[in-house]
C-alpha positions as CSV (number, residue, x, y, z in Angstrom):
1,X,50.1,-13.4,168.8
2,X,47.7,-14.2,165.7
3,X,46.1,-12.1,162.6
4,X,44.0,-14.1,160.7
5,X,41.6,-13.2,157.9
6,X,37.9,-14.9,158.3
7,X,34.8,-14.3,156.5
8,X,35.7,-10.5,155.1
9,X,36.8,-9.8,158.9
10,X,40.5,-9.4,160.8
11,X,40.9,-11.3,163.5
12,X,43.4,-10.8,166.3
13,X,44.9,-13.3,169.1
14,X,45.2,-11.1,171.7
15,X,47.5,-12.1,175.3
16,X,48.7,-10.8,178.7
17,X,51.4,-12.1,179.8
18,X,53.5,-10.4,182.5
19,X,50.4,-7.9,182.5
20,X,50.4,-6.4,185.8
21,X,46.8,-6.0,186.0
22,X,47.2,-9.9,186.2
23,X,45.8,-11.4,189.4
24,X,49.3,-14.1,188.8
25,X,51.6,-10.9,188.5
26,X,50.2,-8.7,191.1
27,X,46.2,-7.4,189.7
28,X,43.5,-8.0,192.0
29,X,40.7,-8.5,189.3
30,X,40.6,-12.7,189.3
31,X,38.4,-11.8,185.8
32,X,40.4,-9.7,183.6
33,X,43.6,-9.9,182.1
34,X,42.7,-13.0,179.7
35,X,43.1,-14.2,176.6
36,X,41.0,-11.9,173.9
37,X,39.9,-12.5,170.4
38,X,39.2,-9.2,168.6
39,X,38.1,-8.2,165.5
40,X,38.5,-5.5,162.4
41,X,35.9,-5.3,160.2
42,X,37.2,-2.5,157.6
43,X,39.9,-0.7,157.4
44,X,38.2,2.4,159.0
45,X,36.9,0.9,161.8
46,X,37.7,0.6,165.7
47,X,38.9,-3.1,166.9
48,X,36.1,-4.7,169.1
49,X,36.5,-7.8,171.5
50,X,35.0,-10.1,169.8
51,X,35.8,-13.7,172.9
52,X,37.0,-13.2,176.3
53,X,38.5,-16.7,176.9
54,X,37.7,-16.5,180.9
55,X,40.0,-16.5,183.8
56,X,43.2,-18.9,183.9
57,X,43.5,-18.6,180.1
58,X,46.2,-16.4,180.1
59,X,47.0,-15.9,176.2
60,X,45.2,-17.1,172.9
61,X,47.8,-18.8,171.3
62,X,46.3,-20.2,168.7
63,X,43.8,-18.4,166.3
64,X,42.9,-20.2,162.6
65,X,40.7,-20.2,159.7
66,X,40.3,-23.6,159.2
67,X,37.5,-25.7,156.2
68,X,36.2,-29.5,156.5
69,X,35.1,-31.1,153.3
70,X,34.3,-34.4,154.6
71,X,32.6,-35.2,158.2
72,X,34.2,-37.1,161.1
73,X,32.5,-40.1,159.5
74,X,34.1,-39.5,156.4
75,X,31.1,-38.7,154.6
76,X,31.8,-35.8,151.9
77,X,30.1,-32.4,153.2
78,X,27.6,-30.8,151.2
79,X,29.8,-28.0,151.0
80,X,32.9,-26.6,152.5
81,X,32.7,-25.9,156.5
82,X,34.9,-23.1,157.4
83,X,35.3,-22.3,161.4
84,X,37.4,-19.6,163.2
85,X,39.2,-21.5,166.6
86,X,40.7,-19.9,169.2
87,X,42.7,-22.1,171.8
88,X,44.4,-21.9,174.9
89,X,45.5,-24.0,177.8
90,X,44.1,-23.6,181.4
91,X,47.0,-22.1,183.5
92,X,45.2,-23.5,186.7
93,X,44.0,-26.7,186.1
94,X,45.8,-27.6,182.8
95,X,42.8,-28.5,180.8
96,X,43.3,-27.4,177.2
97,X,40.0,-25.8,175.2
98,X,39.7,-24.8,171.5
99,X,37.1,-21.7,171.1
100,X,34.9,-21.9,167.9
101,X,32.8,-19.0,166.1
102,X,29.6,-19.3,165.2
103,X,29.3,-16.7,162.3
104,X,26.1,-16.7,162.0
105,X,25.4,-14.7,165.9
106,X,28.4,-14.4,166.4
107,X,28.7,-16.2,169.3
108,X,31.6,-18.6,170.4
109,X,31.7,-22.2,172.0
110,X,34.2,-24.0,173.9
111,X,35.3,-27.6,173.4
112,X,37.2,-29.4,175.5
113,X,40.3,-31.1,174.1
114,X,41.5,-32.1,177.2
115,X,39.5,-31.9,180.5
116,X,41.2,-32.0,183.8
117,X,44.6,-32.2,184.6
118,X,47.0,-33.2,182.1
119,X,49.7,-34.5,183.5
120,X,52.2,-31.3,182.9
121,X,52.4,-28.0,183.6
122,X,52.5,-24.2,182.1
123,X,54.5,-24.3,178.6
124,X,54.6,-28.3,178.2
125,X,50.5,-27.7,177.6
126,X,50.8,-24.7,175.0
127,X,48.6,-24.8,171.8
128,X,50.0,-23.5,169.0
129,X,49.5,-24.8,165.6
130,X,46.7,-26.5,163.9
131,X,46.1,-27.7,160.6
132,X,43.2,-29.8,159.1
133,X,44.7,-32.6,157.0
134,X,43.1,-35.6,155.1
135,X,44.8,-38.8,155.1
136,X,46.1,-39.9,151.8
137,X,45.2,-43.3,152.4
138,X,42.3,-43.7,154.9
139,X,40.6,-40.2,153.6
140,X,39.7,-39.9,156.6
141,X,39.8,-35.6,157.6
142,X,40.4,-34.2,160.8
143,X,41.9,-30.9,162.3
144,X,45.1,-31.7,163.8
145,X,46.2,-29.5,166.8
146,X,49.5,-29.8,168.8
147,X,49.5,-29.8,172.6
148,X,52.8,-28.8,173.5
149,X,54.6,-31.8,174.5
150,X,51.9,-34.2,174.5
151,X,51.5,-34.6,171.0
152,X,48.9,-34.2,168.4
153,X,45.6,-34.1,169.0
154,X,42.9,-34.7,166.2
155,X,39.1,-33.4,166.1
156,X,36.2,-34.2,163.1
157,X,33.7,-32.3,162.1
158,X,30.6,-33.1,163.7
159,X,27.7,-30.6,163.8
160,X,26.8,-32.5,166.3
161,X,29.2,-32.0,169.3
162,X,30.4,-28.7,171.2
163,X,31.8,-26.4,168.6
164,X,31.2,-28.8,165.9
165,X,34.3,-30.8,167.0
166,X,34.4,-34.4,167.9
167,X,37.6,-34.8,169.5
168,X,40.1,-37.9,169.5
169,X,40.9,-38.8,173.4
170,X,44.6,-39.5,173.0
171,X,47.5,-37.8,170.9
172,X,48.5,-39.7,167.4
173,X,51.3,-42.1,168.1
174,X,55.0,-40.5,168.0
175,X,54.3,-36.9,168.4
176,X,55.3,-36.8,172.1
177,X,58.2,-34.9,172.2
178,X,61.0,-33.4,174.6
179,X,60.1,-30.0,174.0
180,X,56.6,-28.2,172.7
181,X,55.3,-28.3,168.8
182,X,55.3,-24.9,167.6
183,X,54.9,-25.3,163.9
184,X,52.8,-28.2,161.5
185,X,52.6,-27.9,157.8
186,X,51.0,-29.7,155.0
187,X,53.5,-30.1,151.9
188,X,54.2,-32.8,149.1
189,X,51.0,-34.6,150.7
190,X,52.1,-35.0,153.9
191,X,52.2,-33.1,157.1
192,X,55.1,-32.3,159.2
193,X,55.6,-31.0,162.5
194,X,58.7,-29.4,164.4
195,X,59.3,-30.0,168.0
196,X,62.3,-28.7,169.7
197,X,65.2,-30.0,167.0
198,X,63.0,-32.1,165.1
199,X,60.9,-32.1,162.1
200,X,58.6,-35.0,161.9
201,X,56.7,-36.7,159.0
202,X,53.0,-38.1,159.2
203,X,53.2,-42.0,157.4
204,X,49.4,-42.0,156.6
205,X,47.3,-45.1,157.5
206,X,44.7,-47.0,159.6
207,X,47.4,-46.7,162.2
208,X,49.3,-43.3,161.4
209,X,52.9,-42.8,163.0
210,X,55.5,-40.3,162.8
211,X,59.1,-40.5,161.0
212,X,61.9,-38.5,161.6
213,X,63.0,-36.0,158.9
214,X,65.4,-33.8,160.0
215,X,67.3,-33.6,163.5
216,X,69.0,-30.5,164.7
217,X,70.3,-31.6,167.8
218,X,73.7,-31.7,167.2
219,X,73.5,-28.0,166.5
220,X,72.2,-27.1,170.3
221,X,73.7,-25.4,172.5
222,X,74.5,-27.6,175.7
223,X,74.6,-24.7,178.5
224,X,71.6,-24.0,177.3
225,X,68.8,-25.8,180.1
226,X,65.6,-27.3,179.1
227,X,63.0,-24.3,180.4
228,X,65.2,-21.7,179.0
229,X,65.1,-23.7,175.7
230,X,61.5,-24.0,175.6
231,X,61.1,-20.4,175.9
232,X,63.3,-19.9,173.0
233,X,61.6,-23.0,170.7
234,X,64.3,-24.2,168.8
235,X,62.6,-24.3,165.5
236,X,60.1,-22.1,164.4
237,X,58.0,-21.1,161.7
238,X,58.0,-24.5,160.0
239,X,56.9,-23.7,156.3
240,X,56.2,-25.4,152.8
241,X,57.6,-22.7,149.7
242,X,59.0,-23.6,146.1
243,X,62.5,-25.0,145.7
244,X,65.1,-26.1,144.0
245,X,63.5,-29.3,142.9
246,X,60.9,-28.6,140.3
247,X,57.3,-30.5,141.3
248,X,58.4,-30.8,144.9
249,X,58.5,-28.0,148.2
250,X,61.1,-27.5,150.4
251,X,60.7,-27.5,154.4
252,X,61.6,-23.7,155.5
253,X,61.9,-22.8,159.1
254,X,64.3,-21.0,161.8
255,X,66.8,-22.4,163.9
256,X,67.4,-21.5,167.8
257,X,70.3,-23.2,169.1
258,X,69.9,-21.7,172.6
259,X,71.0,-18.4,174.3
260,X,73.3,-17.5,171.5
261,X,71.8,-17.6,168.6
262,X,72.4,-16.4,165.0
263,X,68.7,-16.9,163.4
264,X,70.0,-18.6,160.5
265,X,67.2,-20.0,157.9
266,X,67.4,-23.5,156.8
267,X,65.8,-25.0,154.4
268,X,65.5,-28.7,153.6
269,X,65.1,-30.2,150.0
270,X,63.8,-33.4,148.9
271,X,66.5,-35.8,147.4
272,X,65.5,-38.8,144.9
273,X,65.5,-40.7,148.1
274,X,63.0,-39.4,150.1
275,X,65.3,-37.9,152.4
276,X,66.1,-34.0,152.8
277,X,68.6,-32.2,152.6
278,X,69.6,-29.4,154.9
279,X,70.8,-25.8,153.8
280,X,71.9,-22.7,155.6
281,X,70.3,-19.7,153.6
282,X,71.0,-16.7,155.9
283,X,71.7,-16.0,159.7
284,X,69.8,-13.0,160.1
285,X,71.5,-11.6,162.6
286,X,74.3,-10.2,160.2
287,X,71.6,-8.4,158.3
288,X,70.1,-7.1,162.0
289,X,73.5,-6.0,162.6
290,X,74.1,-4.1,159.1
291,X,70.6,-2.4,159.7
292,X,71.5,-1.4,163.0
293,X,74.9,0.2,162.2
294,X,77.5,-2.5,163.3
295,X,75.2,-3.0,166.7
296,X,76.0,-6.3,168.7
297,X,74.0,-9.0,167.8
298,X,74.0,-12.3,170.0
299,X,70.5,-13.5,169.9
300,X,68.0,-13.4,167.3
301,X,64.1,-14.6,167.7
302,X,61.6,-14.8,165.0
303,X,58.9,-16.7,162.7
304,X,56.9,-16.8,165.8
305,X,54.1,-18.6,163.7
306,X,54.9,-18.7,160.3
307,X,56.9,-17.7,157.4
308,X,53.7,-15.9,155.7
309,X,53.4,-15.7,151.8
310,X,52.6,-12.4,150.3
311,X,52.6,-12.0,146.2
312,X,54.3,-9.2,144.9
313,X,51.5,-6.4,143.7
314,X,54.0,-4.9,141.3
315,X,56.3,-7.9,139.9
316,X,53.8,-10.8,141.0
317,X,56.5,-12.5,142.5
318,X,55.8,-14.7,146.1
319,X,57.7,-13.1,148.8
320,X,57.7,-14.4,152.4
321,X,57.7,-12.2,155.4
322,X,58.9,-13.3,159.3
323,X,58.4,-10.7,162.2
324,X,62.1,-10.7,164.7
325,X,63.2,-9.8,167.7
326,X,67.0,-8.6,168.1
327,X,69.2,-8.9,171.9
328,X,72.0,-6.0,171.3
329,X,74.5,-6.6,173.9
330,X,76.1,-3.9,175.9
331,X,79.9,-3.0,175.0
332,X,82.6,-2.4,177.9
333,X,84.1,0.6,175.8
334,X,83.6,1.7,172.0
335,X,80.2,3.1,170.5
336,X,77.2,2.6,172.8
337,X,74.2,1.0,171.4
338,X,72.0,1.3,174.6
339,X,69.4,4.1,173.2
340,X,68.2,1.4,170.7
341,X,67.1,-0.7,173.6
342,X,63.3,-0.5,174.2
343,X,62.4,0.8,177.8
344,X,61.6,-1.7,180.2
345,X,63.8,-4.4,178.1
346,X,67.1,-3.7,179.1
347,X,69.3,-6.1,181.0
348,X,73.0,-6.3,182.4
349,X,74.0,-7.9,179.1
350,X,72.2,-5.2,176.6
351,X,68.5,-5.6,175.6
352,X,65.9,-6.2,173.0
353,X,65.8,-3.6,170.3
354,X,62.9,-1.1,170.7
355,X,61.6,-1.6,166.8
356,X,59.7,-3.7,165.1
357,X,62.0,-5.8,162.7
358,X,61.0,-8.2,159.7
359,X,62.7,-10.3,157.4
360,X,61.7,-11.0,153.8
361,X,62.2,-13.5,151.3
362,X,62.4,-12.6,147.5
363,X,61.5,-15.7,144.7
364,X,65.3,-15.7,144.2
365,X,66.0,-16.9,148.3
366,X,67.7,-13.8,149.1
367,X,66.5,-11.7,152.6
368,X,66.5,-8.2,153.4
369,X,65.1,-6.6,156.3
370,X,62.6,-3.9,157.4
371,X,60.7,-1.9,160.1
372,X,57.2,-0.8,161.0
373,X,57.9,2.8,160.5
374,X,60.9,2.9,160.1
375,X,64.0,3.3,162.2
376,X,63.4,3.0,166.1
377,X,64.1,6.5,168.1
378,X,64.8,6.7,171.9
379,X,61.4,8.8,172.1
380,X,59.1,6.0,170.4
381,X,57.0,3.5,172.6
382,X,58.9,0.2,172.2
383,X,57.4,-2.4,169.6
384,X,60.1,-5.3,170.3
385,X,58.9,-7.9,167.8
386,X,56.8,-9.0,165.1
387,X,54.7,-11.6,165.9
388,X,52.6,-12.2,162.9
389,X,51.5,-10.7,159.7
390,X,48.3,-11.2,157.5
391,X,46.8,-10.2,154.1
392,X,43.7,-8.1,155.2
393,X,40.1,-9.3,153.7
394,X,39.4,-5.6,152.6
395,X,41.6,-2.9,150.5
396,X,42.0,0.8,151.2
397,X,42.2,3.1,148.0
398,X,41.8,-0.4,145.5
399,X,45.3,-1.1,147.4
400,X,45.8,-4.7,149.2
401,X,46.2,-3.8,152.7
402,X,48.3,-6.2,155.2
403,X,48.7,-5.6,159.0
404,X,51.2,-6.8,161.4
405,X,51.2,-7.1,165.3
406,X,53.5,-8.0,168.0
407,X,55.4,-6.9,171.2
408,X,57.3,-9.6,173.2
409,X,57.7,-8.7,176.9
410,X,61.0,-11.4,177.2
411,X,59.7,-12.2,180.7
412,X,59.3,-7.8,181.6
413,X,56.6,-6.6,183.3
414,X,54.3,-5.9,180.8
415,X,51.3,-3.5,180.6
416,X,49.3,-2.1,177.5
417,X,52.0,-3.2,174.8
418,X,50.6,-5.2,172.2
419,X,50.0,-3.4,168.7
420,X,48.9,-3.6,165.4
421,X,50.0,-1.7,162.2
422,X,48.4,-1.6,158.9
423,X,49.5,-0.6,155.2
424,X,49.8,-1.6,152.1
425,X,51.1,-4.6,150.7
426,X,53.6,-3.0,148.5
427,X,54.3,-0.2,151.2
428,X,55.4,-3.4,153.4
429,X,57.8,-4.8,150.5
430,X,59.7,-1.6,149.5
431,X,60.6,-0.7,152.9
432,X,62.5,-3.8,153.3
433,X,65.9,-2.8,152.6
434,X,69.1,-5.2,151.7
435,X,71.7,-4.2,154.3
């Protein structure tokens, strides 16, 4: 679910969901089948496990490098603090725990950022962005993490506590929302967060509330019903890059209406007036479709975490790379597109493409797409998707290395499918093709 770079290690968030070794989907081991961290610590290496997250915390779904400057009393730090946190939500008893590294042993301890039952269940507790953010006008610092539909949560750094977090007991004020946070982003000195069809903006303060930005809900699809939507996210990948107004980023994310759905990129631009606008840059879908020979595309998924920067060995330039998932639908008569379907994927309607897809963005705003290794074959284990992709901390042959992972099991039994692929940076670019 997560690759993230930390202290001249890889890191990787590891999950098993619809694992059938799973005591909830038929295992009889009540003690494996968590939630994993594990690390890479050179190219050349073997991946170790480096956290077990214990029973009932069925997938890390949030892993982050994040540094404190200033302490949760607001006095400045020394020096920079940076901690790796894992977190998860308890799928028994709904508590939600954050997992910090101690480098230094290598250890890890859990702190409680909620303890007991929290008043919802299964997806309306999931964890999955976090971001530590200073308040322009209090200075106050503190590591913001979203609790699905409960809101943000905020922790300061205190040595002091478990995992060197001192957590807030209640969620900031107006980040409750209808369907889970999946994204938060710091950009023109203030954070955002997206929620089902909204993008929110933090007004900093003694008392700090949340204004609407942006508002997609006009754009949903009705048939589509609340759980399946909360699968599917809405928007995802909520990002701050360069745009058309000089001094000033635009809001970049992708849009899920529902069960149909396009995967068009929209982008929102400051205006004059503090508002944004909204543009449509692509609908990646076309471009799956191109790549895939004219195959059916209803639904595309994708920017599970992030749209993640990446500069451009050879021209220097800042691309931006988001991993994909493609539904090719099944065709009463004409060319048959089933042996692109990944075993184990495949439904009445079609299925989910066996490769691994990505979409890239050049400095110029136009997308082309790619694979990890290449075109999908009928004889290849299925990858499925692209969750995330991260610069490595190391090089092979003076070469910046980047590594991807992924596999989505869309609700499939599931065993032994998650993967990770390396190579180099510019490897990763040139493959990407415009369709």
């Amino acid at each position: 679910m997560h690759l993230v770079s930390h202290r001249g290690s890889l890191y990787a968030a590891n999950g098993f969901w619809q694992d059938r070794r799973n005591v909830w989907y038929g295992g009889i081991d009540q003690y494996s089948g968590w939630g994993q961290v594990l690390r890479l610590s050179g190219p050349d290496e073997a991946w170790v496990v480096d956290l077990e997250l214990g029973p009932r915390h069925l997938r890390t779904e949030l892993l982050k490098s994040v540094t404190f400057t200033v302490d949760a009393d607001g006095r400045p730090l020394p020096q920079p603090r940076t901690l790796l946190v894992a977190a998860a939500y308890d799928g028994g008893g709904s508590a939600v725990h954050m997992f910090v590294r101690n480098d230094d042993d290598g250890t890890w301890t859990r702190s409680g950022v909620i303890a007991g039952n929290t008043g919802v269940k299964g997806e309306d507790n999931s964890v999955r962005s976090a971001v530590v953010y200073q308040d322009r006008v209090t200075g106050e610092q503190r590591l913001h993490l979203s609790v699905g539909v409960l809101g943000v949560f905020t922790a300061g750094y205190d040595p002091l506590s478990p995992g060197q977090l001192r957590w807030s007991t209640q969620p900031e004020a107006g980040t409750q929302t209808e369907t889970r946070i999946l994204s938060m982003v710091e950009a023109n000195g203030s954070l955002y967060l997206s929620g089902g069809t909204r993008v929110l903006r933090r007004v900093d303060g003694p008392s700090p509330h949340y204004v609407l930005v942006a508002d997609m809900a006009g754009e949903r699809d009705p048939s589509t019903g609340r759980t399946t939507f909360q699968a599917i996210g809405g928007i995802r990948g909520l990002s701050a890059i360069e745009g058309p107004v000089a001094g000033r980023q635009s809001l970049i994310f992708l849009w899920h209406p529902g069960r149909q759905s396009p995967g068009c990129v929209m982008r929102l631009d400051p205006q004059p007036d503090g508002s944004y606008a909204r543009y449509r840059e692509i609908c990646l879908a076309d471009l799956v479709s191109r790549h895939l020979g004219g195959a059916p595309i209803p639904f595309v998924l994708g920017a599970y975490n992030t749209f993640t920067p990446l500069q451009d060995p050879d021209s220097q330039g800042l691309h931006h790379v988001i991993g994909l998932e493609a539904f090719i639908a099944s065709r009463p008569s004409g060319q048959s597109f089933h042996r692109l379907i990944a075993q184990g994927q495949e439904t009445p309607n079609g299925g989910f493409y066996g490769g691994a897809l990505y979409a890239v963005r050049d400095p110029t705003g136009h997308w082309r797409v790619g694979e990890v290794n290449g075109k999908y074959r009928a004889d290849e284990r299925g990858l499925v998707s692209i969750y995330t992709v991260a610069l490595a901390p190391f090089a092979r042959d003076g070469r910046s290395m980047v590594y991807v992972g992924g596999y989505d099991p869309n609700g499939k039994p599931s065993s032994d499918t998650a993967w990770v692929y390396g190579a180099s940076l510019a490897n990763l670019l040139s493959s990407a093709k415009q369709d």
